[in-house]
C-alpha positions in Angstrom: 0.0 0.0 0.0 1.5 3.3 -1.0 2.2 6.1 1.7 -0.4 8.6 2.2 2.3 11.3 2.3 3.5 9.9 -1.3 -0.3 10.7 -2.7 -0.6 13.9 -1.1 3.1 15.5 -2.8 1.8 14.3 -6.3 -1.8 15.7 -5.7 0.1 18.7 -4.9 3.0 18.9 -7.4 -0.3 18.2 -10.4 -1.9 21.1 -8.5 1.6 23.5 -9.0 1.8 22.5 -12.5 -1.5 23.4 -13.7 -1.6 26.5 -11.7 1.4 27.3 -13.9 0.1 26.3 -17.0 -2.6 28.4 -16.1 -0.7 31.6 -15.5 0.7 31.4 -18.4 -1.7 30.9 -20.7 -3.7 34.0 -19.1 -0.5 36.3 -19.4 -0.4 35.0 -23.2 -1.5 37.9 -25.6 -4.6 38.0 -27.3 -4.5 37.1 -31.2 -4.9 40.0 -33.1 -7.6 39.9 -36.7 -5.8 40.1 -39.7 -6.0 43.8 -41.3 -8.9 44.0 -43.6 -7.2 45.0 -46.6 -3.6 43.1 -47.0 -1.8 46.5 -48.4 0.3 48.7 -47.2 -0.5 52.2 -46.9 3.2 53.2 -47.9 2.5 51.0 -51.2 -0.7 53.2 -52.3 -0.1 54.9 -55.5 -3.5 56.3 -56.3 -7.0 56.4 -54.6 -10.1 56.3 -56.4 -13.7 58.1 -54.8 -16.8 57.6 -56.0 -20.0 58.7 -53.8 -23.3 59.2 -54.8 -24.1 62.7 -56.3 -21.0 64.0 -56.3 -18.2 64.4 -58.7 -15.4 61.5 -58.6 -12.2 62.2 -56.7 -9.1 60.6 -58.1 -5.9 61.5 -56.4 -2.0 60.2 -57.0 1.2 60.2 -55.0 4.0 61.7 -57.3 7.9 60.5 -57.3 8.6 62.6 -54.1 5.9 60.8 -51.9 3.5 63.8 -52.1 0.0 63.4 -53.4 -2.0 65.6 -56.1 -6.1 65.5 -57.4 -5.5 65.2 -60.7 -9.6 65.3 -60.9 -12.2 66.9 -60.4 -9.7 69.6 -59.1 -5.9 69.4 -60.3 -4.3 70.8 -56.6 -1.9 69.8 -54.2 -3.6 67.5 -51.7 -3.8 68.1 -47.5 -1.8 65.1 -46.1 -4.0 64.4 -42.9 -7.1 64.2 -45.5 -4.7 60.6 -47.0 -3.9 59.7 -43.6 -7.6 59.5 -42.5 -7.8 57.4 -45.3 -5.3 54.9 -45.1 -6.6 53.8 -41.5 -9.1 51.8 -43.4 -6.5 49.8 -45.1 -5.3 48.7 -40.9 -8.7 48.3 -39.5 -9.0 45.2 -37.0 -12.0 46.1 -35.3 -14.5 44.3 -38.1 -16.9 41.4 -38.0 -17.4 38.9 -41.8 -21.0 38.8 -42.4 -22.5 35.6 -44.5 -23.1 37.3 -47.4 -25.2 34.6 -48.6 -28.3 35.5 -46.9 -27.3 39.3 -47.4 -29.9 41.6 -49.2 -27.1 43.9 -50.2 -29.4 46.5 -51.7 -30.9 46.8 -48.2 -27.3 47.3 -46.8 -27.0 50.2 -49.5 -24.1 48.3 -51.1 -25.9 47.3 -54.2 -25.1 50.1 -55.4 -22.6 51.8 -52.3 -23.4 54.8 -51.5 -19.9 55.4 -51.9 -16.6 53.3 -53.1 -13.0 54.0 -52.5 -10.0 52.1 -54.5 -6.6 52.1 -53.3 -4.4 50.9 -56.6 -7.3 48.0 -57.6 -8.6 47.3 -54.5 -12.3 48.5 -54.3 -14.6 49.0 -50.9 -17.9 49.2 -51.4 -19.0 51.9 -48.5 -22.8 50.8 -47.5 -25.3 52.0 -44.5 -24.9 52.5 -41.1 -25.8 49.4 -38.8 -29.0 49.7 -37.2 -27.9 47.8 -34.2 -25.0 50.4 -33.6 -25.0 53.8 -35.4 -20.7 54.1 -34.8 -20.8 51.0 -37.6 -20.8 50.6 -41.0 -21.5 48.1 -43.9 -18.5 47.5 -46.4 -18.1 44.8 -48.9 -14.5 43.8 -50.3 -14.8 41.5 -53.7 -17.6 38.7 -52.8 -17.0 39.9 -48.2 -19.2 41.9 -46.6 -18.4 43.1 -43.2 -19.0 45.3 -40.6 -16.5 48.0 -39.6 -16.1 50.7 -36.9 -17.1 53.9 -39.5 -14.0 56.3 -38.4 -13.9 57.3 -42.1 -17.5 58.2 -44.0 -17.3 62.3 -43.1 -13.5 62.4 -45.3 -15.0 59.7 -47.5 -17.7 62.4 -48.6 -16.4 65.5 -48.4 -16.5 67.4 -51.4 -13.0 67.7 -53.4 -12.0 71.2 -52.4 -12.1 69.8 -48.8 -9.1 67.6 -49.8 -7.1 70.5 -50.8 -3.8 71.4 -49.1 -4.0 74.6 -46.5 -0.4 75.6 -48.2 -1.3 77.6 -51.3 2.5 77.3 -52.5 1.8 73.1 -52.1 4.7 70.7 -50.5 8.1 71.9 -49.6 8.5 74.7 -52.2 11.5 76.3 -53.2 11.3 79.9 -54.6 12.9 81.3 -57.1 11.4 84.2 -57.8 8.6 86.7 -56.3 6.5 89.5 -58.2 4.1 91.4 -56.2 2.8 94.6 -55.5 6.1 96.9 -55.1 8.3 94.0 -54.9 10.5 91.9 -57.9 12.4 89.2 -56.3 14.8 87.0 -58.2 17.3 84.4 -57.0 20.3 84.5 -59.4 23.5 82.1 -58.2 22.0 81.5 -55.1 21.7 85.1 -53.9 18.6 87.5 -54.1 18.4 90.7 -56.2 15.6 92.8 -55.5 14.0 96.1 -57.2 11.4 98.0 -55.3 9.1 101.3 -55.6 10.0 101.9 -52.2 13.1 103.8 -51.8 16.1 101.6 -49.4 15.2 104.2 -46.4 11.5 102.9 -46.3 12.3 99.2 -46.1 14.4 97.1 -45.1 16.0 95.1 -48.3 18.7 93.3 -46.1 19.5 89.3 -47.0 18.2 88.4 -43.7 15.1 90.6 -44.7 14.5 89.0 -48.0 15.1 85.2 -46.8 12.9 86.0 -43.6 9.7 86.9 -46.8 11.0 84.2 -48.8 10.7 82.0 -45.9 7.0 83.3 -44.5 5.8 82.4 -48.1 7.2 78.9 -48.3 5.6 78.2 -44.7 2.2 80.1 -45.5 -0.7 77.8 -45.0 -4.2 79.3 -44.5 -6.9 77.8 -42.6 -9.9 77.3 -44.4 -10.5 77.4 -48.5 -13.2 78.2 -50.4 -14.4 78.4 -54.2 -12.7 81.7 -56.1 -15.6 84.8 -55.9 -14.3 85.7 -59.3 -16.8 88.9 -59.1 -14.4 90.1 -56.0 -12.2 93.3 -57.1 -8.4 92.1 -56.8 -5.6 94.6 -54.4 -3.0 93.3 -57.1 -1.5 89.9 -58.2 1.5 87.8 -57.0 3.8 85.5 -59.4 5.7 83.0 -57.6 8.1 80.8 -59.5 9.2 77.1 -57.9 12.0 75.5 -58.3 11.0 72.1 -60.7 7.5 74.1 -61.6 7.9 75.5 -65.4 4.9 77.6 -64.7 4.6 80.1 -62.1 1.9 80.1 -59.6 -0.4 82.9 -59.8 -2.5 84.4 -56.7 -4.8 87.3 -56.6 -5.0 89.5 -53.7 -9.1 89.7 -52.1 -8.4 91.3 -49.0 -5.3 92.0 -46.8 -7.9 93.2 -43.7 -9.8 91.5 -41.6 -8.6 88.0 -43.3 -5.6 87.6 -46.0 -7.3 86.2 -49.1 -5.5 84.7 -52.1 -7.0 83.5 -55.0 -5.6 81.3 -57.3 -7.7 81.8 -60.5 -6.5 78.9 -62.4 -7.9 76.0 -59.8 -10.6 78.1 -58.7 -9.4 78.3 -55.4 -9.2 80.8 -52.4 -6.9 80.5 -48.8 -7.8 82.2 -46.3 -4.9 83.5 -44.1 -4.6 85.0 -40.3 -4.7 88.7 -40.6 -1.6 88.6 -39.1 0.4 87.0 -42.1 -0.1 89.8 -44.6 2.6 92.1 -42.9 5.2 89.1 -43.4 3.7 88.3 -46.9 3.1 91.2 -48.7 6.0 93.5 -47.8 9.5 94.0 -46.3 9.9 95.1 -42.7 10.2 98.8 -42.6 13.4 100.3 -42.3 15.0 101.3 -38.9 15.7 104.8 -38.8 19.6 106.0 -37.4 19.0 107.2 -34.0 19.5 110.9 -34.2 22.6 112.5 -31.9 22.0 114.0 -28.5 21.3 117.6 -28.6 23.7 119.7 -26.9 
């Protein structure tokens, strides 16, 4: 007959082990759901929108890594709009429906109300779930699922709302400035300037000039609108970029209480802090010599 005190250390000792085994496997971490769309949002090259009603947006990233509409609107393109965008493609938070016993024109995905393509990958963008408002129907080839809907407001904004804030675009590089009493040109790397104002009214100093230069390759307004072409124009603004054959062309709507551009060629006008149009539109003033102590 076996010792009692034998049984009792191998009860034990099973006990140990399986409250080990145990520990583990709680500390373990949870499996994460594959990404819903296998692509990487560093490997899109173009984005396709179509929505209901409204004009199709198609949008591609150029050789430097920025991206431009090339229609309806043929702009420079806000970043944070593509950002908002590519979440979709690393979504985890979903749930596959059986599409089987789907009525798909019920789910407003037969047709979408909208679609998005990144390269040829198309989502079909259907109805809000009416068991949780913060959801969304999407279908991916023959899947439908339901998705957290972080993304419907960009989805269906209208194209000017996709336009970047910076009216000069991505990381510009002047090379020359016309405006209103101003000609700016950069030859060999050094600026020449000729102005109506006379050298004891501004200040033409290098620092001067690279401090405008400067303000206008950082501009960014923030809000845009459609070009009023029936507003009177202060005077125009020619901007060449380095890499850009044709120079950008702005109209000026107001300088007070808002700084308004236009840009007549894409329709477009940015809106600018009041503040901005001192550093935009003109050259510090000139300090005066401090005149000798009267004896």
């Amino acid at each position: 007959m076996r010792h009692p005190w034998l049984i009792n250390f191998s009860l034990l000792t099973l006990i140990l082990v399986l409250a080990v085994c145990v520990f583990y496997s709680l500390e373990e971490e949870p499996i994460e759901s594959p990404v819903l769309i296998d692509l990487k949002a560093e490997s899109v090259q173009s984005i396709r929108i179509e929505r209901e009603n409204k004009a199709t947006i198609f949008m591609t990233k150029n050789k430097n890594g920025f991206w431009q509409m090339a229609t309806p609107l043929h702009i420079s393109v806000n970043a944070v709009q593509i950002e908002r965008l590519l979440q979709i493609l690393s979504e985890r938070d979903y749930k596959r429906l059986e599409s089987d016993t789907l009525d798909l024109g019920e789910l407003k995905l037969n047709p979408p109300l909208a679609s998005i393509k990144f390269n040829q990958i198309t989502l079909a963008v259907g109805d809000t779930s009416p068991f949780d408002n913060r959801q969304r129907y999407v279908q991916i080839d023959h899947n439908v699922y339901v998705i957290q809907d972080s993304f419907f407001y960009t989805l269906n904004n209208d194209a000017l709302k996709f336009a970047n804030l910076a009216p000069l675009g991505n990381s510009p590089k002047i090379t020359a400035l016309k405006m209103p009493g101003y000609d700016l040109v950069l030859t060999e790397g050094k600026w020449a300037l000729t102005s109506t104002f006379s050298e004891t009214d501004i200040d033409g100093s290098a620092d001067a000039i690279s401090q405008l230069i400067e303000s206008w390759q950082k501009a960014s307004a923030y809000a845009v609108s459609p070009y009023v072409s029936s507003t009177p124009s202060q005077g125009d603004i020619h901007i060449s970029l380095q890499g850009k054959q044709q120079a950008l062309h702005f109209l000026i709507l107001s300088a007070t209480p808002d700084l308004v551009l236009a840009d007549p060629i894409t329709g477009i006008q940015y809106k600018l802090p009041a503040n901005q149009a001192d550093k935009l539109l003109q050259l510090p003033t000139a300090t005066k010599p401090e005149a000798p102590p009267t004896k």
